[in-house]
C-alpha positions in Angstrom: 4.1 17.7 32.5 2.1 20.9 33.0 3.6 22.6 29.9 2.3 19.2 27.5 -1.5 19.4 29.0 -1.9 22.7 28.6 -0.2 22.7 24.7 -2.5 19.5 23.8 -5.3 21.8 23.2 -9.2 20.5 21.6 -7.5 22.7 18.5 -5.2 20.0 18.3 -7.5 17.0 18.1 -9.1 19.2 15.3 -5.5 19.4 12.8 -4.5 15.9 13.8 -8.0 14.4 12.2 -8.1 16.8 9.7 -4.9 15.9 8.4 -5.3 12.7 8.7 -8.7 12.6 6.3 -7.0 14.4 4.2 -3.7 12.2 3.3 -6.6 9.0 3.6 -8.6 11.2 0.4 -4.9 11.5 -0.9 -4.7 7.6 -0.6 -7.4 7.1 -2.4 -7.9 9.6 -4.7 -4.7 10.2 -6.1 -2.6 7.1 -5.3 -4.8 4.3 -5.8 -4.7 4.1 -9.6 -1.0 3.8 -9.8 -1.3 1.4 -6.9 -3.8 -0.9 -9.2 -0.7 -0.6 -12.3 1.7 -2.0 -9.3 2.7 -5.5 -9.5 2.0 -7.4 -6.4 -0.2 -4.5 -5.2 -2.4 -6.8 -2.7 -0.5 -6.0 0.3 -0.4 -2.2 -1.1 -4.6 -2.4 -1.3 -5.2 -3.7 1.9 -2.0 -1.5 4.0 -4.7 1.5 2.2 -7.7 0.0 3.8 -5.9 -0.6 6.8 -4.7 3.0 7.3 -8.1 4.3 6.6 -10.2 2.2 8.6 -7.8 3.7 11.6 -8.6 7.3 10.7 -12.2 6.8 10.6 -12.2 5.0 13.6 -10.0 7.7 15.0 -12.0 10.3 13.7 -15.7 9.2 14.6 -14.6 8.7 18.6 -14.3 12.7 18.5 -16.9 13.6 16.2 -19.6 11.8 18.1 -17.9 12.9 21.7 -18.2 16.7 20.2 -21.6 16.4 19.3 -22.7 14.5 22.8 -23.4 11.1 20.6 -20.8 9.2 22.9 -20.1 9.2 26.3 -16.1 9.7 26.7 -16.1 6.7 29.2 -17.8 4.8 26.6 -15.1 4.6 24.3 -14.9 0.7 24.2 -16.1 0.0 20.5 -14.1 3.1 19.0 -11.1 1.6 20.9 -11.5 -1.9 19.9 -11.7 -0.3 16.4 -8.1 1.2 16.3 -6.7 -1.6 17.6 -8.1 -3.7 15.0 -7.2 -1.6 12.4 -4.0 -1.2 14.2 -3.1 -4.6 14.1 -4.2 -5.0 10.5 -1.3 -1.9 9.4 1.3 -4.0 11.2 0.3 -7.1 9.9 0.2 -6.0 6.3 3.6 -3.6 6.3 5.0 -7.4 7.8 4.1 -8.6 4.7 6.6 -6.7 2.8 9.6 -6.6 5.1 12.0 -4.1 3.5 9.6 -1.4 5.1 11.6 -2.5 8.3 14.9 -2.9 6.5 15.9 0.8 6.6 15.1 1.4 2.9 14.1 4.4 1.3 10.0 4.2 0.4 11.4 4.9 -3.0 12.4 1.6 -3.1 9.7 0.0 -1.2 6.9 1.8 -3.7 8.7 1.8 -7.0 5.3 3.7 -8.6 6.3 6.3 -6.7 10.4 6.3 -7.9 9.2 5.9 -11.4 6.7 8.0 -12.3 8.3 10.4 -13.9 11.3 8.4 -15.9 9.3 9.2 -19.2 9.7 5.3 -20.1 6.7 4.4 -22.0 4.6 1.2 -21.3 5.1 -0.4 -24.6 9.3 0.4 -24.6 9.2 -0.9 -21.1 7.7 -4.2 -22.7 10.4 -4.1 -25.4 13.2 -3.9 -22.9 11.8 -6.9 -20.4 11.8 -9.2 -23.9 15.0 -8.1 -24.5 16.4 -8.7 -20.5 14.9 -12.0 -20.5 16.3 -13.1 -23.7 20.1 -12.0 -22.8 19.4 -13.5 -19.3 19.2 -16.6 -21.1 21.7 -16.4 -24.1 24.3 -14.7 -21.9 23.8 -15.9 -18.4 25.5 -12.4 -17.1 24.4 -13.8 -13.4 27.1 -16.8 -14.1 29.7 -13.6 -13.4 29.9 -13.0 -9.1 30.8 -9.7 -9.9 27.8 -8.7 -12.1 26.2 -4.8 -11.2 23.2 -3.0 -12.5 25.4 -1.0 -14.3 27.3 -3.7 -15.8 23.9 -4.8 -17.5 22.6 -2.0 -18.1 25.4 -1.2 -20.2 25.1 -4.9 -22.2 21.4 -3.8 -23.0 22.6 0.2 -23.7 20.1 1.6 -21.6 20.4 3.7 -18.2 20.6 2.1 -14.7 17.5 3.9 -13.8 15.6 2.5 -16.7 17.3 -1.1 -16.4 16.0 -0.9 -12.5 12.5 0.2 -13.0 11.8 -2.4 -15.7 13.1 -5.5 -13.3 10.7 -4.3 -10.4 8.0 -3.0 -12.7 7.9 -6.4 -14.5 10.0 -9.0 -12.2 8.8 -7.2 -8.8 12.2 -8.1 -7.7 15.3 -5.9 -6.5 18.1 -6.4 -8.7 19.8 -8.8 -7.1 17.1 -11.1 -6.0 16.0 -11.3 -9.9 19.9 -11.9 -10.4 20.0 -14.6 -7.9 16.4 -16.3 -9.0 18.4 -17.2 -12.6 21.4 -18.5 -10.5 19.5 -20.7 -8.2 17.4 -22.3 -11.4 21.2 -23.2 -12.5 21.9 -24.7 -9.2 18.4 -26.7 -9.4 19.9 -27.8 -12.7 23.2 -28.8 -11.3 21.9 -30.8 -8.3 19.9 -32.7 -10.5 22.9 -34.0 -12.7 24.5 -36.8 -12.3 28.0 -35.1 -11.4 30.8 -35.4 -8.6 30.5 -31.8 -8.1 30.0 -31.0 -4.4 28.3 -27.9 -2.9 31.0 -25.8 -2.6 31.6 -25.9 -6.7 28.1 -25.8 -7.7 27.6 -22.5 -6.1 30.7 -20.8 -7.3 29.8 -22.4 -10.5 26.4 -20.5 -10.5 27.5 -17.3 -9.9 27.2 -17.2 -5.9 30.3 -15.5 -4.1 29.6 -17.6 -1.0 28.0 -20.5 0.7 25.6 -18.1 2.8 24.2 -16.2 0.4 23.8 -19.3 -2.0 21.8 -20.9 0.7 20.0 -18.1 1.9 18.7 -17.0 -1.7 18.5 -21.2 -2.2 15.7 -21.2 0.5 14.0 -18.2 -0.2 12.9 -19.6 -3.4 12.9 -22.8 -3.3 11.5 -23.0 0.9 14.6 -25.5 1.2 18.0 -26.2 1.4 19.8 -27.5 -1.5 20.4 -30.7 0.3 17.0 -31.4 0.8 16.2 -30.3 -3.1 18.5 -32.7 -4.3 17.3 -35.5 -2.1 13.5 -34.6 -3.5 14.6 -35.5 -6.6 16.5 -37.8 -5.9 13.5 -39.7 -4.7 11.3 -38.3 -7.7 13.8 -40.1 -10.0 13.5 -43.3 -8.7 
């Protein structure tokens, strides 16, 4: 325990805060632009604030303890403070949940991932037209087996490109904006008049299994296709 006190020197403090002030100038600085260009950026904005309300809260406890503004034992605002702005970081990085699922923070931040592709704004425009309008001619997502590859052959493009435009424009990962097109199909199906039961529809949509039709079913719909097809049932009466 000896050997940690005496390495924790006040030298210490002074890198920690320094480096910390200087990725919260980075933040802001050189990041926020591309963060305002990010679809669905809100969480994004606030996380930024979040971080760098904690460093200045961090900061100021030692500044004003160095200078003899603050009596170390008096530390009850400052600590308040970080906890605050502690609780706001982990409220805010809940908010988008593939932080927590192992994935890489290219795929979490796609400006990051993308800004160097050398895909212009207007030709990414061009190819979101064009996905949207083979999404609905060719209903790819009908196939269980579809791939990013496999469409981004269809449109002749690269897999890189064919990604960045579907979370640039979508803000979706490929196979949630796949699934969103198979679930307005099953919406479509349950409210036909059919002898098709659940099992068919969802096979018929492009789903390889009953939990992953149901699970992608609530996420966008915030209910089970049971209940969806007894809501309209009602509605039609």
């Amino acid at each position: 325990m000896g050997d940690y006190i005496y390495f924790y020197t006040p030298y210490s403090i002074t890198i920690i805060v320094a480096l910390m002030l200087f990725y919260c100038g980075l933040l802001f600085f050189s990041f926020r632009p591309v963060i305002k260009s990010f679809n669905n950026s809100r969480w994004l904005n606030w996380l930024s604030y979040s971080f760098c309300g904690y460093v200045l809260s961090f900061s100021s406890y030692f500044v004003l303890v160095y200078f003899n503004l603050l009596n170390p034992g008096s530390d009850y605002f400052i600590g308040f403070s970080m906890i605050f702005f502690t609780g706001l970081l982990s409220y805010f990085g809940f908010l988008q949940p593939q932080v927590f699922d192992g994935l890489s923070m290219d795929k979490v931040l796609p400006f990051k991932k993308y800004q160097k592709t050398g895909l212009s704004k207007k030709y990414s425009l061009e190819l979101k037209t064009i996905l949207i309008d083979f999404m609905k001619e060719d209903k790819p997502y009908l196939d269980n087996q579809i791939r990013i590859s496999h469409l981004a052959k269809k449109l002749n493009i690269s897999k890189h490109h064919m990604s960045q435009v579907i979370n640039e424009h979508f803000d979706l990962s490929f196979f949630d904006f796949i699934n969103t097109y198979r679930v307005d199909q099953a919406k479509h199906m349950l409210t036909k008049d059919n002898n098709l039961n659940m099992t068919e529809i969802l096979y018929s949509c492009g789903f390889n299994n009953r939990v992953s039709f149901y699970k992608a079913f609530k996420k966008f719909t915030k209910m089970t296709p049971s209940e969806y097809k007894l809501l309209k049932s009602k509605e039609s009466l």
